[in-house]
N, C-alpha and C positions, 0 to 999 in steps of 0.2 A: 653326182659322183666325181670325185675327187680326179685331174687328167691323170690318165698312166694307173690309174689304181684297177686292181683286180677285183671283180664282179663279185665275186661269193667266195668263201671260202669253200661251201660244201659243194661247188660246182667243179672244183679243181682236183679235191680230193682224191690221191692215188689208189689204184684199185688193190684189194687186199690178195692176199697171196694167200693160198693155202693149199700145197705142198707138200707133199711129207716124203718125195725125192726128187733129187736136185742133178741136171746136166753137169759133165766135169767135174765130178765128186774129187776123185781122186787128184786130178790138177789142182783144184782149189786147195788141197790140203798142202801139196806143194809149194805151191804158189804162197800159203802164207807161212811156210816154213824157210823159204829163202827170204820172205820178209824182215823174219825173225833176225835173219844172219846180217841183215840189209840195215838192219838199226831200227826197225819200227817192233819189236815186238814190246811185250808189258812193261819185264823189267826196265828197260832202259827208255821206255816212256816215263815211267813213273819217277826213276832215278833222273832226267833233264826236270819234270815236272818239282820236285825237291829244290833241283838245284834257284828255281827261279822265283819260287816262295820265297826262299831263303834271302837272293840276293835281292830280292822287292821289301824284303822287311830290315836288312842291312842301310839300303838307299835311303829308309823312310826312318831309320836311328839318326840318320846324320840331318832331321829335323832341322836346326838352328839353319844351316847351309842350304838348304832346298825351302822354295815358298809351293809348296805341290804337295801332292801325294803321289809318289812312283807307281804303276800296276804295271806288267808283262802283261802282253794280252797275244791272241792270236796262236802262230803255231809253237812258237818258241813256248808260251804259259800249258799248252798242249800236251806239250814235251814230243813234237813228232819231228821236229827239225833237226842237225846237228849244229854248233856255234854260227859257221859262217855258210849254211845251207840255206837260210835266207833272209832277208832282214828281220830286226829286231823290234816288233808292233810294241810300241810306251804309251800308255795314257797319263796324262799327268794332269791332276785334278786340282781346280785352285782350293784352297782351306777357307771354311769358313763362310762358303756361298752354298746357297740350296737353289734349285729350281723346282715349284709345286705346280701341281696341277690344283685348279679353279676347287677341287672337293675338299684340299687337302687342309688341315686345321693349323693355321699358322700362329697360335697361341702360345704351342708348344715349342716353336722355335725360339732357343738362344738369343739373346739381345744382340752379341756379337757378331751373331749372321746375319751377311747381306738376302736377301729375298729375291728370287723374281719368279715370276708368272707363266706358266705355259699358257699360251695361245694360237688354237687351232682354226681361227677363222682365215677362210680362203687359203686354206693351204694342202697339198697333198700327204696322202696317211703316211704316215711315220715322220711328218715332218713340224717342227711349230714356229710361231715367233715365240720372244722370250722378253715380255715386260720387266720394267723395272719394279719391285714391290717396295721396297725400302734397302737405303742403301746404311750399314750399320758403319759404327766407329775401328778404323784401321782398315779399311776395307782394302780387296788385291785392288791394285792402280790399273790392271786388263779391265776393270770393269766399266768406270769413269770413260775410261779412254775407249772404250766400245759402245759408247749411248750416242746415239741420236733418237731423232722423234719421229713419228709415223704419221701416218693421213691425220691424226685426230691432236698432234701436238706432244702427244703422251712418248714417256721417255722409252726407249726400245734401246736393245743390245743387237746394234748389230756382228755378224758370225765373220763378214770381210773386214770389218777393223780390231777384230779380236784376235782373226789369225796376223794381221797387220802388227798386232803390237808385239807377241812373240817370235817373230823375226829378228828380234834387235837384243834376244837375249843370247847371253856368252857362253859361248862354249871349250873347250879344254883346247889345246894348243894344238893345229892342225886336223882342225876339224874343218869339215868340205859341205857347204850348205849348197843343196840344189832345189828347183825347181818345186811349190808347192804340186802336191798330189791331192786332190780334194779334200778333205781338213787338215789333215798331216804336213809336217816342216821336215824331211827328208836330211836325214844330214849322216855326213858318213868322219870314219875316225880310224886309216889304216885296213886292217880288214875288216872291220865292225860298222855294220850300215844299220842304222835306224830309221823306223818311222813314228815321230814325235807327234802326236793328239793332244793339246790341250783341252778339255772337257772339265765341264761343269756336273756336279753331281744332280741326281734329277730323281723326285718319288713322282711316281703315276702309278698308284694303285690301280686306277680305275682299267689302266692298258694291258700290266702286270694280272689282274683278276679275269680280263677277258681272257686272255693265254691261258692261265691255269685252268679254265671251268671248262676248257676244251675235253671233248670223250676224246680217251687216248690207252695204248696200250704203253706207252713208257711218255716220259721217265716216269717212275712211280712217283707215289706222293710225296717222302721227305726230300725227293730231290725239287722235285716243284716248290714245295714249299721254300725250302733253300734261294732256288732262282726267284722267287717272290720278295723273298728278304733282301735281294741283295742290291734290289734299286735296279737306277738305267743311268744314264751321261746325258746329257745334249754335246752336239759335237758339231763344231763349226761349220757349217756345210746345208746349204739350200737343195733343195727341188732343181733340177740343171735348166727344166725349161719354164719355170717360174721367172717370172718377169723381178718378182724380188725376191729372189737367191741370196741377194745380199744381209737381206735380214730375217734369213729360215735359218732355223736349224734343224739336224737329225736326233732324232731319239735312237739312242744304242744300248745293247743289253752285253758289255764286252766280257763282264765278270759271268756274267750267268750265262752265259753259251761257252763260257771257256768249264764254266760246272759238268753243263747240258754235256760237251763231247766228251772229258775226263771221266763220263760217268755211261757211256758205249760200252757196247763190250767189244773184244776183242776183233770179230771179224767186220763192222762197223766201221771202227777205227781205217784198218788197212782197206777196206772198201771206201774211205774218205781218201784215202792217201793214193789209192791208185786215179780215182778220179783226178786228184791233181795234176800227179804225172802227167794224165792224157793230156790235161789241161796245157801242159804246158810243154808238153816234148810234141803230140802230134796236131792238135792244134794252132798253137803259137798266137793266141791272140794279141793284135798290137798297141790295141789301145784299150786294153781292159774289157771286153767286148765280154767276157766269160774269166770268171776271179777265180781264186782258191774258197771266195765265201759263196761263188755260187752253188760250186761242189757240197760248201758242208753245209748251205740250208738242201740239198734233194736227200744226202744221209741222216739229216733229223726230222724232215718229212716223212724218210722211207722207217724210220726207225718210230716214229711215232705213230706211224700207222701197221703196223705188222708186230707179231708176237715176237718178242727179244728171240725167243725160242730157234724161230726159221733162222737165223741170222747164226751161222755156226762154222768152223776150218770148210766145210765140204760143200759150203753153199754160196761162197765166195764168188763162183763169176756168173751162178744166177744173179746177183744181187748187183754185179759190175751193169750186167744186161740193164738189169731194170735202169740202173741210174742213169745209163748211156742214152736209154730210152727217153726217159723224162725228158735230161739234159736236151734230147732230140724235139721232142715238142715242146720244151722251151723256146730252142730258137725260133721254131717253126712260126710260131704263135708269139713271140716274144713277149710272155707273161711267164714268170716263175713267181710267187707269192710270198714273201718273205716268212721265213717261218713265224718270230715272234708276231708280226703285225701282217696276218696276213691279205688285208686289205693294199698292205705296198707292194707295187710290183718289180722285183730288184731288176726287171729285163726295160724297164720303160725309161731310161734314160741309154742302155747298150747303142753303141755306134753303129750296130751292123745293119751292112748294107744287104739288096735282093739277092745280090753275086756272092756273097759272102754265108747268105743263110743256108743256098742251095747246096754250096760245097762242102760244108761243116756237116748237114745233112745229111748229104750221101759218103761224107767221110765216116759220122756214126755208125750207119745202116753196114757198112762194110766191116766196120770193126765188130758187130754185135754179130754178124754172121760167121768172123772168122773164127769164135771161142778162145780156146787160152791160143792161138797162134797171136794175141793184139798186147800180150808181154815182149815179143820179140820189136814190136814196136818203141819201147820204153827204155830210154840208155841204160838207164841202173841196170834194168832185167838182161838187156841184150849183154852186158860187164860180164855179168853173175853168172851166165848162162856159162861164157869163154873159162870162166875161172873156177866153175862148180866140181869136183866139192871142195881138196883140199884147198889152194891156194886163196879159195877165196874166204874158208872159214881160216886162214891164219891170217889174212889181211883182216878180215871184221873183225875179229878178236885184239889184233894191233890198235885199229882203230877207236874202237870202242872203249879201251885204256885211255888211247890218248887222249876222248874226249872225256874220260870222267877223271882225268888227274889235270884237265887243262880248265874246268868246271872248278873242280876244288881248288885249282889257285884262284882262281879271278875271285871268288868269294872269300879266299883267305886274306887276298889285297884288300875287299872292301871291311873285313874283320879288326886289321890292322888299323884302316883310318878311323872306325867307329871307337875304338878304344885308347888310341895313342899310345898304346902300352906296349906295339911292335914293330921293328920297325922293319919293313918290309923285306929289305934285302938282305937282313940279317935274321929272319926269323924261322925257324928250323923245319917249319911245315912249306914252306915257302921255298927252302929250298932244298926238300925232300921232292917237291913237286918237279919243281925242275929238272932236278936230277933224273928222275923216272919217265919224264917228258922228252928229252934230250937222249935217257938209251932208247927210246922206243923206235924216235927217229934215227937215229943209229942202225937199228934192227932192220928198219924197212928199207933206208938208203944201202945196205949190203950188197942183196940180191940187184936191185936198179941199176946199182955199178959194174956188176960182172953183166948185165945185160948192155952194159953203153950207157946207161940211163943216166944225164945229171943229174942230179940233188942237189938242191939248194932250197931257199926259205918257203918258196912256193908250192911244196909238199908239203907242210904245215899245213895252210890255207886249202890245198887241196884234199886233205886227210877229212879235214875239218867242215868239206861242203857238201 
C-alpha cells in the first residue's frame, strides 16, 4: 500500500444517522435564517454561480488572445463567496493535450492532439507520472519545455518545470506575483487575488467508474453520471513526501465537485460554510494544516452517506456536531480519505504537530459541547448578532446590491471587449452600473459620517469581503 494512503474505504465509513429529531431545532432554523441575510442563502448562491458561468464563457470568446481554456473553480464557481471574500481559484487548461489512462482507446484522438500517459507505478493514490505518448503538430511550447526522461530513458513531463515555465507569462499592468502555493502561481491585481492552476485535461474512466459504482444515498444518478462525464485535470503537484515530487502529478475532479456541491441542498451548503468559518476564525491554521477542501470532502462524505432527507433548516447543528466530530478524528488519527479517491488520504502530508493535534482536539470537544453558543464564536455571527434585526437586514440588503451591480459590470467590461462594438466608458449599461454602485456607497457612507466614521475607498473592498 501506497505511503500515507488510507486502508479501506469501508473501514472508515461514517456511521449513519437515523433520527427523526434533532437537538437545537429551533436554533438551527435561526441560525440559517441570518445565513440567509449573511449572503449565503439560494438566491444569491445561485445568482454569484450565473455570474461566473458567464464571465468563464466571455474569457474563453476572447479565444484568439488566450492559449487555455479559463474555468472558475472552488468557492467563487460555488457561488458562496462575495467578490473580494476570498481569492479567485482559475484553472486554465492547455488546448489541444489529453492525458489517458493505459485502458483508454487512443485511436479516437484528434491528430492535432498532443498525448500523454498516466502512470501509476510507485506512486501514491491520487497521484501519477505523465508519459510522453505523442507529441502532435503546433503543440503548447509548456509541454517540450516540461519533458525530461525517467529511470528507463523514456520522455516524462515533469510538474516542477511546467509550473517553472508559467512563471514567465504576462500579466495586465500592476500585477503582484507571489510565492508558489502547491500547483497554483498566486498573483494579485488591486483588490482582486487569484489563484492560477495550469492543468492538463485528463480521462480516467477506470477512477471516475470506481467512484460512481459506490452504494450511496446521493448525489442520485444523473448527477453521477454528469460528474463521470466531465473528466479530471492532472495538476502540477507531486506526493510531498515522495522522493520524486518533481515528476508526480495530482489527479483532480475541479469541474465535478464544483457539480457535486451546487447540487447540496440547502442546509449542506451552510453546514459546508460554517465549517469553514470554524476553519478559519477559531482554528486559524498556519500552514494549511486543515483547508476549506478539508471541510467540503467531511459534507460530501456526510452527505453521501445519510438520507438528503435528515439534512434540513432544523437539523443544522446536529450536522455541525457530526462534521466537528469527524473533523476531530481526523486530526486525531490523521487520516480523512479523499472523497473522490478514497484510497488518498488528504491528512498525510498535514503539518501538525502532537502539540498542535491535542489542542485542536480539545478545542472541538468544547465547541461540540457548547451547541449554538460556538456561533458567538464566528466574527460574521458575533456582527449579526450586535446588528440583528433592523440595521443588519438594511446593511445586507445594501450590500447584496452592491455586489450584484458590481458583478454585472465586471461582465459588461468583459461584453465590451469580446465584441468591440462598446466602448466601455461610454456604454450605457456600464454606466448605469456605476451610477447605482456610487448611490449605494453614498447610502451606506451617510449614517458612518454622522457616527465619526471615515469613508473612503476601503468600504468598497470591505462591503465586498
Amino acid at each position: 500500500m501506497a505511503e500515507g494512503a488510507v486502508r479501506h474505504y469501508t473501514e472508515w465509513t461514517p456511521r449513519l444517522i437515523r433520527r427523526s429529531r434533532y437537538a437545537y431545532e429551533d436554533e438551527s432554523r435561526e441560525t440559517s435564517n441570518i445565513m440567509n441575510i449573511l449572503g449565503y442563502g439560494p438566491e444569491i448562491r445561485q445568482k454569484r454561480r450565473e455570474h461566473y458561468i458567464e464571465s468563464d464563457r466571455l474569457i474563453n470568446t476572447l479565444g484568439e488572445d488566450f492559449s487555455y481554456t479559463y474555468i472558475t473553480a472552488g468557492s467563487k464557481a460555488e457561488g458562496l463567496t462575495r467578490l473580494f471574500e476570498s481569492d479567485i481559484d482559475t484553472i486554465r487548461v492547455l488546448p489541444y493535450v489529453v492525458c489517458l489512462e493505459n485502458c483508454f482507446d487512443q485511436s479516437n484522438i484528434p491528430c492535432h492532439f498532443t498525448i500523454l500517459e498516466i502512470n501509476f507505478q510507485n506512486t501514491s493514490a491520487g497521484y501519477c507520472r505523465v508519459l510522453l505518448g505523442r507529441l502532435a503538430p503546433g503543440f503548447h511550447a509548456a509541454i517540450p519545455d516540461s519533458l525530461c526522461e525517467n529511470e528507463y530513458g523514456n520522455p516524462i513531463l515533469s510538474s516542477a518545470l511546467f509550473v517553472e515555465y508559467f512563471r514567465n507569462v504576462r500579466h495586465a499592468p500592476g500585477t503582484v506575483h507571489h510565492p508558489r502555493a502547491g500547483p497554483s502561481l498566486p498573483w494579485s491585481n488591486g483588490y482582486f487575488k487569484n489563484d492560477t492552476v495550469h492543468a492538463i485535461r485528463c480521462h480516467c474512466p477506470n477512477i471516475l467508474q470506481t467512484w460512481a459504482n459506490r452504494t450511496r444515498h446521493w448525489p442520485p444518478s444523473d448527477i453521477v453520471e454528469k460528474v463521470v462525464a466531465m473528466g479530471a485535470f492532472v495538476t502540477p503537484i507531486g506526493f510531498k513526501r515522495s522522493e520524486h515530487n518533481h515528476v508526480e502529478w495530482r489527479i483532480c475532479f475541479n469541474t465535478g465537485e464544483t457539480e457535486l456541491v451546487n447540487n447540496l441542498n440547502d442546509t449542506q451548503i451552510k453546514l459546508y460554510v460554517l465549517l469553514k468559518m470554524i476553519a478559519k476564525d477559531i482554528l486559524k491554521p498556519q500552514k494549511k494544516e486543515i483547508t476549506s477542501y478539508t471541510m467540503k470532502n467531511i459534507v460530501l462524505w456526510l452527505a453521501e452517506n445519510n438520507q438528503s432527507s435528515f439534512f434540513h433548516s432544523g437539523s443544522l447543528f446536529h450536522w455541525l456536531h457530526e462534521g466537528l466530530d469527524i473533523l476531530r478524528t481526523a486530526i486525531s488519527t490523521r487520516q480523512l480519505p479523499y472523497y473522490m479517491i478514497p484510497e488518498r488520504n488528504l491528512m498525510a502530508t498535514s503539518e501538525l504537530n502532537n502539540e498542535q493535534q491535542l489542542l485542536w482536539g480539545r478545542t472541538l470537544k468544547d465547541m461540540i459541547a457548547e451547541g449554538p453558543r460556538i456561533l458567538l464564536r464566528l466574527d460574521k455571527f458575533r456582527k449579526a448578532v450586535i446588528g440583528y434585526p433592523e440595521p443588519l437586514l438594511w446593511y445586507s440588503k445594501m450590500r447584496t446590491e452592491l455586489e450584484m451591480w458590481t458583478l454585472k459590470l465586471f461582465n459588461r467590461g468583459l461584453q465590451c471587449l469580446v465584441t468591440n462594438s462598446m466602448v466601455f466608458e461610454t456604454d450605457t449599461i456600464v454606466q448605469t452600473c456605476n451610477k447605482r454602485i456610487n448611490e449605494i456607497l453614498q447610502e451606506v457612507a451617510c449614517p458612518m459620517c454622522l457616527e465619526g466614521i471615515s469613508f473612503d475607498e476601503k468600504v468598497f473592498k470591505m462591503m465586498l469581503s
